[in-house]
N, C-alpha and C positions, 0 to 999 in steps of 0.2 A: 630713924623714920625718913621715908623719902619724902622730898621737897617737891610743892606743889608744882615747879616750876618743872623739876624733875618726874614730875607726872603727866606732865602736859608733853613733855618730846616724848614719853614713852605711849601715849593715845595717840599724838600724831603717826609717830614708827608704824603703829597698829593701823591704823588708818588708810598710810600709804601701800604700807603692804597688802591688805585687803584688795586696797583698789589695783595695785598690781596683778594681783590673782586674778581677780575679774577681769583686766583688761586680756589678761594671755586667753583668760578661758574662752573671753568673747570672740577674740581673733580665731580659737581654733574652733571654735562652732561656727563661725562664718565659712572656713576652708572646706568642711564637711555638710553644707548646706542648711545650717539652722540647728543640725545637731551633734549630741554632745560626743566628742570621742571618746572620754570614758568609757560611758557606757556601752557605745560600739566596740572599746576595746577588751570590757570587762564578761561582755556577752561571746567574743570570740576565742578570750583566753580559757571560761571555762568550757565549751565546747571541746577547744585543741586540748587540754590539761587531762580531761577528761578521755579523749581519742588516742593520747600517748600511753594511757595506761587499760589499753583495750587490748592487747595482742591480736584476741580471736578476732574482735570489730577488722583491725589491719587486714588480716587474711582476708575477711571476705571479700570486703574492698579491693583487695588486688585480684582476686577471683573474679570479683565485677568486672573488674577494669578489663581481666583477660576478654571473657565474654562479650562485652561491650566494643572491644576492638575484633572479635572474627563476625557478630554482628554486622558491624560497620562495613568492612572487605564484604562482605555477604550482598550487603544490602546494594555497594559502588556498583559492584560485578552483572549482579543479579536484572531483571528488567524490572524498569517502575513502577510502583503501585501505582493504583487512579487515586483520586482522592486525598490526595495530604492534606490530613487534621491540621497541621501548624500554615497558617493564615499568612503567616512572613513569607512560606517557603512554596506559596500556590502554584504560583506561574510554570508551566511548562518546561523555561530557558534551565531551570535547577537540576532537572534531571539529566543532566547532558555534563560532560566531562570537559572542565574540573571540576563544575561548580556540586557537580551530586556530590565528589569528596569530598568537599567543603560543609555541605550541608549535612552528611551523616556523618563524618567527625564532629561538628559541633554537637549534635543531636544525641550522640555518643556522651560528648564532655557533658551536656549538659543535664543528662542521667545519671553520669557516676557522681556530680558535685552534688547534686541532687539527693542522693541518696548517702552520701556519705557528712550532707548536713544534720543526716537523719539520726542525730547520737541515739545513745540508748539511754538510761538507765543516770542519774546523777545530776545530769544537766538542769538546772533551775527550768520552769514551764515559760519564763520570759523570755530567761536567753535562748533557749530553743527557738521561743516563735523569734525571736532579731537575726539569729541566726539562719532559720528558713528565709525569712523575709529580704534579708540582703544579699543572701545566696542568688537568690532568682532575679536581685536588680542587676549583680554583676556579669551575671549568664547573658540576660536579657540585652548586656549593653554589649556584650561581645557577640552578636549574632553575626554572622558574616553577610544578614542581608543589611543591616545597617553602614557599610560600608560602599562607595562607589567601584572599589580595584576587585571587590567581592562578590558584587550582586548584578547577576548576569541582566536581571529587568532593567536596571539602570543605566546599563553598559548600549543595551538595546536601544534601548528612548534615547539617548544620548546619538545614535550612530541614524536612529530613524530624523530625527530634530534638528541633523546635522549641529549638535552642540548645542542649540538653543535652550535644550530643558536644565542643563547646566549653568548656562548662562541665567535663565531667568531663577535658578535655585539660589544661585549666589546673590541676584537682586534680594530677593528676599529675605537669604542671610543677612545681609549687612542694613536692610530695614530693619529687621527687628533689634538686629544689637542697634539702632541710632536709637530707638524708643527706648530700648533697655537703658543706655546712657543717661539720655537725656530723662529718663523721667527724675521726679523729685516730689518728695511729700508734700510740697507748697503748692506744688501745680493746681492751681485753680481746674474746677470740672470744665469749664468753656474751651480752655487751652489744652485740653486731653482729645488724641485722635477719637472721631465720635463713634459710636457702637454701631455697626453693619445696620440693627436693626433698632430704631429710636424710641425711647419710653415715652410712651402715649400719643407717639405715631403709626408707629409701627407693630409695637408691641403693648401691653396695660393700656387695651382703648376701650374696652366696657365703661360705658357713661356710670357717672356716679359721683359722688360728693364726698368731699373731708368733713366728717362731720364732729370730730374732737382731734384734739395737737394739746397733746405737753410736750416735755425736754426727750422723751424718750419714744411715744408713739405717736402716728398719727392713724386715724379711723377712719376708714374709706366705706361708704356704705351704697351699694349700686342701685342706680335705680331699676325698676319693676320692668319684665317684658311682658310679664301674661297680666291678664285682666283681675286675676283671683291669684292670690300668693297661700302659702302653707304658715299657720300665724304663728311658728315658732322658727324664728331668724335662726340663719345660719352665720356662724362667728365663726374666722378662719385665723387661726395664731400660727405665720409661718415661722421658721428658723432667723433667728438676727444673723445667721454665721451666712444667709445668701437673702438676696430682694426678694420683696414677697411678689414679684410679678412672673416668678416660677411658674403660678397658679394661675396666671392672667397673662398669658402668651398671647400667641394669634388668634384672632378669633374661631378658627377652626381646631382648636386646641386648649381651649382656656377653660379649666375647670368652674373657675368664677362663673365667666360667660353661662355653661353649660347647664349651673346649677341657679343661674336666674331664669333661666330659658325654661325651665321645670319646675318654676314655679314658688323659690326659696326668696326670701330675702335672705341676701348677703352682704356681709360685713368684711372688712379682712383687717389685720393690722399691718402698717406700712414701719418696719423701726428705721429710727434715726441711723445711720450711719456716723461713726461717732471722730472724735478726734480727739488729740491730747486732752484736753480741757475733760474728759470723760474717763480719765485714767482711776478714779478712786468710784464707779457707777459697781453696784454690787449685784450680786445672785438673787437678793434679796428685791433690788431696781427693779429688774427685769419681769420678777416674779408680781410686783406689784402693775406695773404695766401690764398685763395679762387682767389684772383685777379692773385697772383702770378700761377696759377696752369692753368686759362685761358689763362695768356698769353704766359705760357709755352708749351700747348698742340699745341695751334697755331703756335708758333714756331718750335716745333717740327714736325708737321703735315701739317703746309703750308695753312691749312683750313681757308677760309675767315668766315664762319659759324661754330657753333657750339653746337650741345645736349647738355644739364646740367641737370644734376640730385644730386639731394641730400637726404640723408638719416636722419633722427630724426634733430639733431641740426645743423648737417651739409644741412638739407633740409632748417632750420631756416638763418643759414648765406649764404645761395644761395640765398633764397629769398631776405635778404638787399642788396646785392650785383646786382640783375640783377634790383632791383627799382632802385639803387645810378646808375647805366648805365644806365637805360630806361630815367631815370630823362637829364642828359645830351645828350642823342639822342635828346630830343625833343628842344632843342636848342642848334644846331648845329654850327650856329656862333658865339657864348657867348667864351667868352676866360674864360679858364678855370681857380680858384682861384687857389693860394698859395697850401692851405690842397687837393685839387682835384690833382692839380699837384704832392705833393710828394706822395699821396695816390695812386690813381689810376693811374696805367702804362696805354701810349700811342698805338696805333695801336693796341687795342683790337680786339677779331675776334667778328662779329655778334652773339648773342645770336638765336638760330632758334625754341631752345625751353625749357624750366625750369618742370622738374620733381621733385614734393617734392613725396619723401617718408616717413609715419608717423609724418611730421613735424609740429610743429603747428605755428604758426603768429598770433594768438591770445589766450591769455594763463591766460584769465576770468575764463575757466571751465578746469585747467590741469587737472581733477583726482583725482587718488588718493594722487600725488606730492606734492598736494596743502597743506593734512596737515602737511607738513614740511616747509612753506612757511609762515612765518609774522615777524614782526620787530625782535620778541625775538629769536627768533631759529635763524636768519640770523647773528643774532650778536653775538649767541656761534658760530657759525659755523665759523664765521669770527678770532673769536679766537683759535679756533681749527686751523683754517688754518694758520695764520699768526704765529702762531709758527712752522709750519713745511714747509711753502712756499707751499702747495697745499695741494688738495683735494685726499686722498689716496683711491686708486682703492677697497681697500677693503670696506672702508667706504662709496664710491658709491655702490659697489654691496650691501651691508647689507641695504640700503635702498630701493631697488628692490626685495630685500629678502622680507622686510615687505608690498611692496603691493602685495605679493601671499605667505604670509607664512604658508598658511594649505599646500598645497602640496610643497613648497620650503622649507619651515623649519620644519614642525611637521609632514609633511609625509612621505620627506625623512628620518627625526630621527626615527620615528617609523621602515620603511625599512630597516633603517643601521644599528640601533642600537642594535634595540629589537628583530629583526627575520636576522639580519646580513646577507641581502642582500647586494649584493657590487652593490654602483651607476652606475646608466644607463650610458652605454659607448657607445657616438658615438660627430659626427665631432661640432654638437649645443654647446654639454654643455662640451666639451673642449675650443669652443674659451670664452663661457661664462667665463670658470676661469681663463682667458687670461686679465686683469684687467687694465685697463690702470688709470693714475692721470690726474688730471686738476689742471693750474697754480693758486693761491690763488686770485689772483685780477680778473684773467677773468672770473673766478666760481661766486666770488662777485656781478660783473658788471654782469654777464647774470641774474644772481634770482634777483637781485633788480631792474635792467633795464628792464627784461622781464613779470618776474614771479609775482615779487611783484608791480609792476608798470602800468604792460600793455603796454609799452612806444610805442610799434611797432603797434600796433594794433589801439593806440590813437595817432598814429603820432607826438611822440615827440622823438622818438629815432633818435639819429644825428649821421650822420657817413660824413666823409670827407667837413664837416663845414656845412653841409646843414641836415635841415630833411628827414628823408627817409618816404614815401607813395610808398605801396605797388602798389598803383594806376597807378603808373607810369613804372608798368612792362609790357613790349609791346611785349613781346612773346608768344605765343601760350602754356598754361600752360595741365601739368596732375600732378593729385593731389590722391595719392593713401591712403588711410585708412584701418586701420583693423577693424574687428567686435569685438574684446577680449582686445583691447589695453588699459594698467594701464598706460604705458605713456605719449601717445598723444592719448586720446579717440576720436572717429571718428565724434563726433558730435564738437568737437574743433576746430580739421581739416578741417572739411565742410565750418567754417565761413570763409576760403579763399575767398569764395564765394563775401561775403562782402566788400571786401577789395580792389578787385582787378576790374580793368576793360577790360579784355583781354576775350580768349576763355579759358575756365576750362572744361576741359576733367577729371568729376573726380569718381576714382573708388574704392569701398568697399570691401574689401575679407575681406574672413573666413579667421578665426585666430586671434595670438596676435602680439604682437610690434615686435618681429621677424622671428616665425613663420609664420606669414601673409606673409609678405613679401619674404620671403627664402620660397617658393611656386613652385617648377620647375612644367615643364609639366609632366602627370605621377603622381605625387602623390595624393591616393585617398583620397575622400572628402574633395576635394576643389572647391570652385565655387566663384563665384565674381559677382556684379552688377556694371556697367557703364552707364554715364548718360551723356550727352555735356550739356554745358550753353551756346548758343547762344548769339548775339546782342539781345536788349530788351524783353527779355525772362524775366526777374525780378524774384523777390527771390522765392526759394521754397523752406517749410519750410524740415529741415531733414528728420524727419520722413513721410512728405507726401515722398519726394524724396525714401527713401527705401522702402515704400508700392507700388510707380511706376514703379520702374528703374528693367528690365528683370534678372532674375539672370541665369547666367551663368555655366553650369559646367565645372572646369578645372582648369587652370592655366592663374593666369592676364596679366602674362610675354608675353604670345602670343599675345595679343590685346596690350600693351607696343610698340614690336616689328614692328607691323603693324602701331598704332599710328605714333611711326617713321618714318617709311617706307613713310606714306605718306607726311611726312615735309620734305622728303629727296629730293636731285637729284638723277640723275642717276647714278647707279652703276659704279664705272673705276680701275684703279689699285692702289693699298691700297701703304701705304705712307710708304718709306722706312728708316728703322731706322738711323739716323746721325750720323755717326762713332764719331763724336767730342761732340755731348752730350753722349752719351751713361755714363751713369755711373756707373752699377753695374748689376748685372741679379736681375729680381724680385725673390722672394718678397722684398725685398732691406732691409737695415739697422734698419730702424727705428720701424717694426713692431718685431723686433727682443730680442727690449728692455724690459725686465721684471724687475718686484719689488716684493719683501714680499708681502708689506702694497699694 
């Protein structure tokens, strides 16, 4: 029998080894940007494995290839088209010799890789999508306009500027990397460069009051512009993954604003921005925070009814949320369990109606998200986080960077760097660098409960001791989508459809994940389609739906408004702020808090 003592070097051995494994794994997910090469490895080896035992695939690809090179000579030779589709390749200086060979060889290469990412028949449906998805980063980073010896625009500005726009490119190079260096997770918000445009100066300036704070929300409820408000408040749950002052932009832009100006009282939740000390906050937290924030508007607002609306994730946990209520409305004399009782607070107001915005509930087809999503990525990721207790805001954004990194990464570098344009300044893309973290456990529980699971969609997602089915949301639903969205693509969103058995009011606009949405009245080229699902109306498929549904020019926010308007009562005197809640003027504390990372 072995000796305990002998047992004890062999759990250390174990130990050390472990911790070795993880130490290699974290350094080569660091080298590859956060992700895992395994699974980039294991997504490219079946693709190739697969392509070697294709002969006929072979052939056509070098058929291709032929084609694609007398193409190319065709196109160098030939006189220019107007209009070039690709947006890198606009300028005039491209079609003049050498740069046109330059451009229709790439344009060339970057149709046959394209195509030849395209396996057939074998290849798992993940590594397909990892395998398109990084096809097109590696194309995208070799364009030949991303280079200065390359791109004749740069060459140009460079020679008009007498050098200066190079000059001030490289200024700007070597600022960013000093911030890149120098930042640090300790960095106090005060000692962080300040935001182009400032929270509750510039931007989050609709008057209005904190009117509840626990550890995880704070309540912001504005006050009244019209004389007579509509007496069913409107509750705004945005995404903890971005500030909720998305919503509460410039005042010619702020949906908030927009929807007090017409007569709503509105509420929003503001989350904490969290830190280590929030590393064990659960799916379960966040879900109750959402409860806390209904039955804080009702208290503060007296409202026996109530608007909800939520935005991306935050439209995801309003969805569990108004199923786990719809689910107890429909048994009214059932005594409520243990987890129901310390979960969900007593004397809720009426739900009168559930707005998702970009959110999805079923998360079979996320996108382009998906290829960050499988066993091995989730388990570096789990070790990235579990060493710093969360998910850090940078490292969200740099994966939003890679679903649009031609114009976020290689067209801005091209702009900043090489023709030393200074980045586009307005109220978007300061709150964009406005970053917020997410705690390590409840990051975990949503990609593997949601993402990797489906749990909500297949009805096995549990919340307060029971399953939750969407089915059982008994409110009058609107369900808004974008046309451009890498987040929540609109055909994801649509399969609410499926899920649900209520009235779905649901509508498509132009745009992307928050362009779409941040749509005031006023801004050109916008339009939108809406469409109701009735009682026994039965499924229609997406795209029949978008070839039928009338499109709209304008802004969706007005058809919102009206939506409303009709679930509402009658207009009366808007609800007076309670000296004894009151806790601070908006934009209140917690959207206040920044990080480095």
């Amino acid at each position: 029998m072995e000796s305990p003592a002998g047992f004890d070097l062999s759990k250390q051995q174990h130990n050390a080894a472990k911790a070795l494994d993880e130490t290699l794994r974290a350094q080569m997910a660091q080298a590859c940007s956060g992700l895992s090469p395994i699974a980039l490895a294991m997504a490219h080896a079946d693709w190739a494995m697969h392509l070697m035992a294709s002969p006929g695939r072979q052939s056509l690809l070098a058929q291709r290839a032929l084609e694609l090179s007398l193409q190319t000579w065709r196109n160098v030779l030939a006189q220019p088209e107007q209009g070039e589709k690709d947006s890198r390749f606009a300028d005039e200086d491209w079609n003049a010799w050498p740069y046109v060979a330059l451009k229709e060889g790439f344009k060339a290469c970057d149709a046959w890789w394209r195509d030849a990412a395209q396996q057939g028949g074998g290849v798992s449906r993940h590594h397909q999508h990892m395998v398109n998805f990084f096809t097109g980063q590696a194309l995208d980073a070799m364009s030949p306009s991303n280079w200065p010896w390359t791109n004749p625009e740069v060459q140009r500005t460079a020679q008009e500027t007498q050098g200066r726009s190079l000059q001030e490119g490289m200024r700007f190079f070597m600022k960013d990397l000093q911030e890149t260096l120098s930042a640090h997770p300790d960095t106090p918000s005060e000692a962080l460069p300040p935001l182009d445009y400032a929270v509750g100066k510039d931007v989050a300036v609709t008057p209005g009051k904190v009117v509840f704070r626990n550890h995880l929300i704070e309540l912001i409820q504005y006050t009244p512009t019209t004389r007579e408000v509509l007496p069913e408040p409107v509750l705004i749950v945005p995404s903890c993954i971005m500030k909720y002052y998305i919503l509460d932009l410039s005042p010619h832009n702020s949906m908030v604003k927009y929807l007090v100006d017409q007569g709503h009282t509105v509420l929003i939740v503001s989350w904490r921005n969290p830190d280590a000390s929030d590393r064990d906050l659960k799916m379960q937290d966040y879900l109750c925070g959402v409860l806390a924030a209904i039955a804080a508007a009702k208290a503060s607002t007296g409202a026996p009814r109530l608007h909800t609306m939520g935005y991306c994730l935050g439209g995801t946990f309003l969805a569990i949320v108004a199923a786990a209520l719809g689910r107890l409305s429909r048994k009214p004399g059932r005594a409520r369990t243990a987890k129901e009782k310390a979960l969900i607070p007593d004397d809720l107001p009426e739900l009168a109606s559930v707005i998702l915005l970009a959110a999805q509930t079923d998360f079979t087809e996320p996108g382009e998200l998906g290829v960050f999503i499988d066993e091995e990525q989730l388990a570096t990721l789990r070790q990235t986080m579990g060493e710093r207790g969360y998910l850090s805001g940078k490292q969200m954004g740099g994966s939003f960077v890679y679903l649009a990194s031609r114009g976020l990464l290689w067209g801005r570098n091209t702009r900043r760097y090489l023709m030393g344009e200074e980045d586009a300044n307005f109220d978007l893309m300061s709150w964009n660098a406005d970053t917020t973290r997410l705690p390590a456990r409840m990051h975990s529980e949503y990609l593997t409960a949601l993402f990797l699971n489906n749990a909500l969609a297949a009805g096995q997602y549990r919340f307060a001791g029971a399953t939750v089915a969407l089915m059982d949301i008994r409110a009058p639903m609107m369900v808004v989508a974008t046309t451009r969205d890498h987040v929540s693509p609109w055909k994801s969103v649509y399969k609410i459809h499926l899920q649900t058995d209520t009235h779905v009011t649901f509508v498509l606009a132009e745009g992307g994940h928050n362009a779409g949405i941040v749509s005031e009245p006023g801004r050109p080229r916008r339009s939108y389609q809406m469409g109701s699902v009735e009682d026994n109306m039965g499924w229609i498929d997406p795209d029949d739906w978008k070839a039928e549904a009338p499109v709209t020019q304008g802004s969706w926010w007005e058809a919102m408004h009206a939506w409303l308007a009709e679930r509402s009562g009658r207009p009366g005197k808007p609800p007076a702020f309670k000296r004894e809640q009151v806790l601070c003027d908006a934009p209140g504390e917690y959207v206040m808090v920044r990080y480095a990372d």
